[in-house]
C-alpha positions in Angstrom: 13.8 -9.1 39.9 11.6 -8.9 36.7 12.2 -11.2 34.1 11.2 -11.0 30.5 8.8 -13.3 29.2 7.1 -13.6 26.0 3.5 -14.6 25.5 2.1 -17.8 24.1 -1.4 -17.4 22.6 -3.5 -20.1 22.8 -5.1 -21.6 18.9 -5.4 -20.2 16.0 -7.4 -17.2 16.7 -5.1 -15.8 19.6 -1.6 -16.5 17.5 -3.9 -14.1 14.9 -4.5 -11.2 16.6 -0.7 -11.6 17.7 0.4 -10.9 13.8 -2.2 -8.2 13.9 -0.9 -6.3 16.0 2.5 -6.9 15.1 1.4 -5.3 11.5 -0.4 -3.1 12.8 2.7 -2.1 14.9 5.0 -2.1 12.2 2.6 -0.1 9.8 2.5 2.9 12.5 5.7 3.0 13.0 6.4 3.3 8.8 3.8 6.3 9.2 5.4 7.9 11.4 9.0 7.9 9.8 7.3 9.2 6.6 4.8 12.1 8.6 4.6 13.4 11.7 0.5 13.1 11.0 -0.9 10.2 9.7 -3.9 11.8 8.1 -1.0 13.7 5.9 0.5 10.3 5.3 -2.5 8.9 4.0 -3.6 12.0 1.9 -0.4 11.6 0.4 -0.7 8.1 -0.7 -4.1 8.9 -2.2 -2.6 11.7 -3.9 0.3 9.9 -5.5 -2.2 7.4 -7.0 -4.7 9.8 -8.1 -1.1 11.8 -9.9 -0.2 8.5 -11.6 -3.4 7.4 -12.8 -3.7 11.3 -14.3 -0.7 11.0 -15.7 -1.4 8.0 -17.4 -4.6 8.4 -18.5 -3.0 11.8 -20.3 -0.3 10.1 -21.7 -2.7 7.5 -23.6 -5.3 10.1 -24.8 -2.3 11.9 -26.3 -0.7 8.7 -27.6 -4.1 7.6 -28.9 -4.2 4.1 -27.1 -7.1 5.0 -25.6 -9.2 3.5 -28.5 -7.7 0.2 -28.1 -10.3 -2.8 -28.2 -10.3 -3.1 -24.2 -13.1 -4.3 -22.7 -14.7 -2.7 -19.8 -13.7 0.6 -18.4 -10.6 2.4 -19.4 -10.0 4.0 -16.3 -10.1 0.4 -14.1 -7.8 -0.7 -16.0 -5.8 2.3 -16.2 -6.1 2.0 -12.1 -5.4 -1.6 -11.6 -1.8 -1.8 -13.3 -0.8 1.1 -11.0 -2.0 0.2 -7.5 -0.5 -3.4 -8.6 2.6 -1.2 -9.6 2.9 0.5 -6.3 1.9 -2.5 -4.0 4.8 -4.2 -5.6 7.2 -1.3 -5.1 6.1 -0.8 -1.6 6.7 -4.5 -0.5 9.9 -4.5 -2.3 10.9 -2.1 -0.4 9.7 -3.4 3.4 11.8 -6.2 2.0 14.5 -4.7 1.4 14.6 -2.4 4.4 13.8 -5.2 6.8 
């Protein structure tokens, strides 16, 4: 008769690649719920950050915040408040779901 039994991995390293794989598990299977192919999946998540930094970068020139005293690059900064906005929004909602 077969029995279960978990695995115990041995130091650091091994107890590591354990909670790799369990994300990179969990992160194939929330591919897969979204698309059928995950090359569409990941297009898609591209493509909703390349629509929302668009997006915002034509509702500033059309506001006229655009010549704001920022320093740097306009666009990076544009880009950093949204991928900070959808990381956030995407690990509320693994929370949430979990």
């Amino acid at each position: 008769m077969y029995q279960f039994r978990s695995r115990q991995a041995n130091g650091p390293v091994g107890n590591a690649f354990v909670i790799l794989g369990l994300i990179y598990h969990s992160i194939v299977k929330d591919v897969r719920k979204s698309h059928k192919s995950p090359l569409m999946s990941l297009l898609m998540e591209m493509l909703q950050a390349v629509v929302f930094t668009m997006a915002f970068l034509l509702m500033f020139q059309f506001l006229g915040v655009r010549g704001a005293k920022l320093r740097g690059d306009f666009v990076l900064y544009i880009m950093s408040g949204i991928f900070l906005f959808m990381t956030h929004t995407k690990a509320l909602n693994a929370v949430f779901s979990a």
